[in-house]
C-alpha positions in Angstrom: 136.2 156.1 98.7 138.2 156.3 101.7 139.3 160.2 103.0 142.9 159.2 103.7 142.7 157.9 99.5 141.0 161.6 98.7 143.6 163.1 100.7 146.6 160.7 98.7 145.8 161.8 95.0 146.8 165.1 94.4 149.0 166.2 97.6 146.4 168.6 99.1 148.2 171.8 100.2 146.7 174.1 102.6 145.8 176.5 99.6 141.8 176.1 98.6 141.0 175.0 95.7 138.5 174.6 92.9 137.3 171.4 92.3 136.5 169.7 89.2 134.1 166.5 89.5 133.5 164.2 86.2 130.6 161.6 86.4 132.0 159.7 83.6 128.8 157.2 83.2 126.3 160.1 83.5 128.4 162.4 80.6 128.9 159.5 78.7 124.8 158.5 78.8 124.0 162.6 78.1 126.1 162.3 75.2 124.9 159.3 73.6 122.0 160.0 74.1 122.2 164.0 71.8 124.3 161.5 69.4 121.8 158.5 69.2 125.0 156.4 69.8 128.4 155.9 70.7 131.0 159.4 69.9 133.2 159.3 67.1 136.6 161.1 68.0 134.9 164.6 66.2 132.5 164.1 69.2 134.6 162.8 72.3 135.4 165.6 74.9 138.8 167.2 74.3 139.9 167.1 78.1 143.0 169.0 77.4 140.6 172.0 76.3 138.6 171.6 79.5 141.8 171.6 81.4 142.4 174.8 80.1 138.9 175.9 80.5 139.1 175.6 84.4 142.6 176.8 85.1 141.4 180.2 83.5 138.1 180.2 86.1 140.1 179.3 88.7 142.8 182.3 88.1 139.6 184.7 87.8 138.1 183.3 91.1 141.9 183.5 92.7 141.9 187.4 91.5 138.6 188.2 92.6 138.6 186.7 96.1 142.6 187.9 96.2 143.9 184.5 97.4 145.6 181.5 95.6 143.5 178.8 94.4 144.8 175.6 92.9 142.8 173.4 90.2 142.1 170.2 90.9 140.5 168.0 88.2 138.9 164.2 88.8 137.3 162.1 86.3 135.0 159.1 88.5 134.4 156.4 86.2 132.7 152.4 86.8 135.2 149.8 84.8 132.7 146.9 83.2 134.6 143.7 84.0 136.6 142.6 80.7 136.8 146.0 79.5 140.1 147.3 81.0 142.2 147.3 78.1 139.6 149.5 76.0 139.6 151.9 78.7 143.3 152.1 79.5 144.4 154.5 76.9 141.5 156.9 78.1 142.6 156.6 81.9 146.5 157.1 80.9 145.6 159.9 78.6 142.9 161.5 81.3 146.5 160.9 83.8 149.0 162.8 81.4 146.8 165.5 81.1 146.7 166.1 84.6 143.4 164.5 86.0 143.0 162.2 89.1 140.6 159.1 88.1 139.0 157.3 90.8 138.0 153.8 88.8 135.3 151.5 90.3 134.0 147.9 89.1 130.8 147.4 87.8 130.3 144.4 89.3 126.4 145.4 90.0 123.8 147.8 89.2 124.7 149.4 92.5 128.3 149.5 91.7 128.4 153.4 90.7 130.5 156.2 91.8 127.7 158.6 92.7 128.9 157.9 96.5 132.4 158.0 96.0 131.9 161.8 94.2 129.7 162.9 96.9 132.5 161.7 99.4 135.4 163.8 97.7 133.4 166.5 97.3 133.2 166.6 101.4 136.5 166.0 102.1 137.5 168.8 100.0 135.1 170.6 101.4 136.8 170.6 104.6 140.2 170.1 103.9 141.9 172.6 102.5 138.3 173.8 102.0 136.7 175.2 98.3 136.7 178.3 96.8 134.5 176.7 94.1 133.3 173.2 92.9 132.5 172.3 89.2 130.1 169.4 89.0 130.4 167.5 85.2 126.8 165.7 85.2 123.5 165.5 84.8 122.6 163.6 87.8 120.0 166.2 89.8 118.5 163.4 92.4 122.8 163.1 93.5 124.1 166.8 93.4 121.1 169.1 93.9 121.0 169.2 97.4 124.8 169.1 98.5 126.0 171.7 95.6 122.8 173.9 96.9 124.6 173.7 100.6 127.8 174.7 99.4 126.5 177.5 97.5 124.8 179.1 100.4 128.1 178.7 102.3 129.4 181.2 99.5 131.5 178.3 97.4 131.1 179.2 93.8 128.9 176.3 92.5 128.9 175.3 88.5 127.5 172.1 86.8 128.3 171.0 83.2 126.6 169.0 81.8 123.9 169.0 78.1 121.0 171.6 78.7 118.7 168.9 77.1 119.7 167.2 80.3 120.1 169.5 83.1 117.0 171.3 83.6 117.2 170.8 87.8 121.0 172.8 87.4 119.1 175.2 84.5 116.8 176.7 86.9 118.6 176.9 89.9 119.3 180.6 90.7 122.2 179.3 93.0 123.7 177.6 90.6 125.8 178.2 87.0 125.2 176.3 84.3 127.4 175.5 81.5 126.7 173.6 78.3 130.2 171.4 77.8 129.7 172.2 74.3 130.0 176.4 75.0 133.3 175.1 76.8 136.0 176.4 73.7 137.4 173.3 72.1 136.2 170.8 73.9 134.3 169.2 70.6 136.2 169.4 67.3 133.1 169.6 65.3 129.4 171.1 66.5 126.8 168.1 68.3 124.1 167.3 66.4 121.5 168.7 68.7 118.5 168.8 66.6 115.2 168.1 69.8 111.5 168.4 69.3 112.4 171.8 71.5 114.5 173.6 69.2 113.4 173.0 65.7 114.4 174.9 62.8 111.2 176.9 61.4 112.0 174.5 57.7 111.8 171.2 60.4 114.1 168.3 60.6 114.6 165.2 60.2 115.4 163.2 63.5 117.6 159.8 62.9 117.0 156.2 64.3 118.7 155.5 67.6 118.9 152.0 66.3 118.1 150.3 62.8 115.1 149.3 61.9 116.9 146.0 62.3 117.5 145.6 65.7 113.4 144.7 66.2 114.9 141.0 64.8 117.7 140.8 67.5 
């Protein structure tokens, strides 16, 4: 992704900003995998409660460092060739909320946006500069290094992402973690997050990923 089309989707001002970065693929594996499949509506994201979630932090960083700060949320996500009309209503609905999506082809297994998320993050970085950066993913080998840099340049660093997931972000002094499930409405009904890690003392049954059916396929 190109600076000048960075610099193109949201009008930078002068004014820093916090920025919000969604790796859509990544999120959308990290949830399928706690769900052992694909999210009913009970378990897709509620964006407009994210939304929310990061125009609060970025009026308590604004306060604290006693400065404006403008929000600015982007959802990166790779478009599988024939599937545009699936995805459509999730783009336009991502758009009226009030997110930028930068949308890739899939057209190999190279094709992701882990470049393209890496390059907006440095432009932003730079121009109009960040007061803090909010990393959506559970992608350690992309973020670790550049987030670490910008948190020892004082920009307030925070990944979501699924704490089953996200152990390089969970012990990182230099870093905040938060669960996108602790984020308030963001699922309408609790994930089923039953792991071999946090068992209840009665135990639990763990479902199938796949039917026993699929062995024929």
């Amino acid at each position: 992704m190109s600076p000048e089309f960075s610099e193109s989707i949201s009008g930078v001002s002068g004014t820093p900003r916090v920025l919000l970065v969604w790796d859509a693929p990544n999120m959308d594996m990290g949830l399928g995998g706690i769900l052992g499949g694909r999210p009913t509506a009970a378990h897709r994201p509620r964006f407009d409660a994210l939304g929310r979630w990061i125009l609060k932090r970025t009026a308590t960083l604004g306060a604290t460092l006693r400065t404006e700060v403008e929000p600015e949320a982007t959802v990166f996500t790779n478009i599988v060739p024939g599937s545009a009309e699936v995805v459509r209503p999730w783009v336009e609905a991502l758009r009226n909320v009030g997110y930028s999506v930068f949308a890739k082809p899939k057209l190999t297994d190279d094709s992701d946006v882990d470049s393209d998320m890496l390059d907006h993050i440095q432009v932003r970085r730079h121009t109009p500069g960040l007061a803090g950066v909010i990393v959506a993913s559970a992608d350690g080998q992309a973020f670790r290094e550049p987030l670490l840099e910008l948190a020892a340049e004082g920009v307030q660093v925070v990944v979501i992402g699924f704490r089953e997931h996200a152990s390089w972000a969970l012990t990182c002094d230099d870093i905040e973690f938060v669960d996108l499930e602790d984020i308030p409405g963001v699922f309408r009904e609790p994930l089923p997050r039953i792991s071999l890690d946090s068992l209840p003392d009665e135990g639990a049954w763990l479902t199938p990923f796949r039917p026993l059916s699929a062995l024929l396929k």
